[in-house]
C-alpha positions in Angstrom: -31.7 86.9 142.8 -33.5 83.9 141.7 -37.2 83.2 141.4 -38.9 80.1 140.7 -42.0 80.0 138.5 -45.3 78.5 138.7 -43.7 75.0 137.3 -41.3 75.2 139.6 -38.2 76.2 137.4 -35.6 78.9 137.9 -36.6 82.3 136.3 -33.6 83.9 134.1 -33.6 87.4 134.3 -30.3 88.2 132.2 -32.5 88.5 129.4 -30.9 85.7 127.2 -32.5 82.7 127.3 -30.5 79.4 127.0 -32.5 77.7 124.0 -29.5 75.3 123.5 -29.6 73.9 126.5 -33.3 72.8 126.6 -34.8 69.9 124.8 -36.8 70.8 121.7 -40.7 70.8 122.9 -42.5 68.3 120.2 -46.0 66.8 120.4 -48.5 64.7 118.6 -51.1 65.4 116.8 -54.6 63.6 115.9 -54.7 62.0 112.4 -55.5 64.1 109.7 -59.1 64.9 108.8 -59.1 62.9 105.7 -57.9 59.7 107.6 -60.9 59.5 110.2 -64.1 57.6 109.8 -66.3 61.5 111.1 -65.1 62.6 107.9 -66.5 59.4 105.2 -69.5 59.8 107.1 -69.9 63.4 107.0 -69.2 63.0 103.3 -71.7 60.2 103.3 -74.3 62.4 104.9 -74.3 65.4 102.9 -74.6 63.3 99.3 -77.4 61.4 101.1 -79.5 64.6 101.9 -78.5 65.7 98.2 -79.7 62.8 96.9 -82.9 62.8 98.8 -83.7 66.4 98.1 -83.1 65.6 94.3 -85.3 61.9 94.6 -88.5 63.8 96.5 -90.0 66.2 94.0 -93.4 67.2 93.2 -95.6 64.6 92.0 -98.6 65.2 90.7 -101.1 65.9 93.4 -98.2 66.4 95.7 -96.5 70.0 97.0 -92.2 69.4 97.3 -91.8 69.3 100.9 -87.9 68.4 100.8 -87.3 71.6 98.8 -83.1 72.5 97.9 -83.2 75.4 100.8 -84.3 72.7 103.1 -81.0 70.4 102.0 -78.6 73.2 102.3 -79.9 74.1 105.5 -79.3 70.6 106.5 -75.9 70.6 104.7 -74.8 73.5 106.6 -75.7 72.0 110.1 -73.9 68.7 108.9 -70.8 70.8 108.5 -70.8 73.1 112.0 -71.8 69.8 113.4 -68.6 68.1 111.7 -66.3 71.3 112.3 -66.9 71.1 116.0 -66.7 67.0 116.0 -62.9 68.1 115.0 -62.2 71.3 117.3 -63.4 69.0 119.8 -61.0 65.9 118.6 -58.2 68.5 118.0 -58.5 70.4 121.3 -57.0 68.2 123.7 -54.6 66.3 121.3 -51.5 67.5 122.1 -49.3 65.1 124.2 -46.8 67.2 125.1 -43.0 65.2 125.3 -39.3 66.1 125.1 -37.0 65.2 122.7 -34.7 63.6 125.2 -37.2 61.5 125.9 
């Protein structure tokens, strides 16, 4: 008895699948994170608000208002921000082709 399945290909149901016979699945990727201009940036970003939290300091008169909590906070959001830039960039990468092709 042969069945087809949802792609429209003969089902095998001896149990041994024929992994010879196929081409070998291969696909592409999205460059690596240290090739991509997201990632200089996000690098950029977090030594600016490090910078800025170190530059603005009490004076006298003056309160700090752009205290180290406040930068890591920031930092923190830079990097969820930059992790789901790549999830994003990652998830629908793949470009699926056959070796025989």
């Amino acid at each position: 008895m042969s069945m087809e399945n949802p792609l429209g290909n003969p089902a095998h149901h001896s149990g041994a699948d024929p992994v010879g016979h196929r081409p070998r699945r291969l696909s592409t990727e999205t460059k690596s994170a240290l090739k991509t201009t997201e990632f200089f940036i996000y690098l950029a970003s977090v030594v600016a608000v490090l910078i800025a939290s170190m530059v603005v300091g009490t004076e006298e008169g003056h309160t700090d208002y752009f205290r180290a909590d406040k930068a890591w906070l920031y930092i923190v959001i830079l990097t969820v921000g930059y992790m789901i830039s790549r999830g994003l960039a990652k998830s629908g990468s793949r470009d699926p082709y056959d070796e025989s092709h």
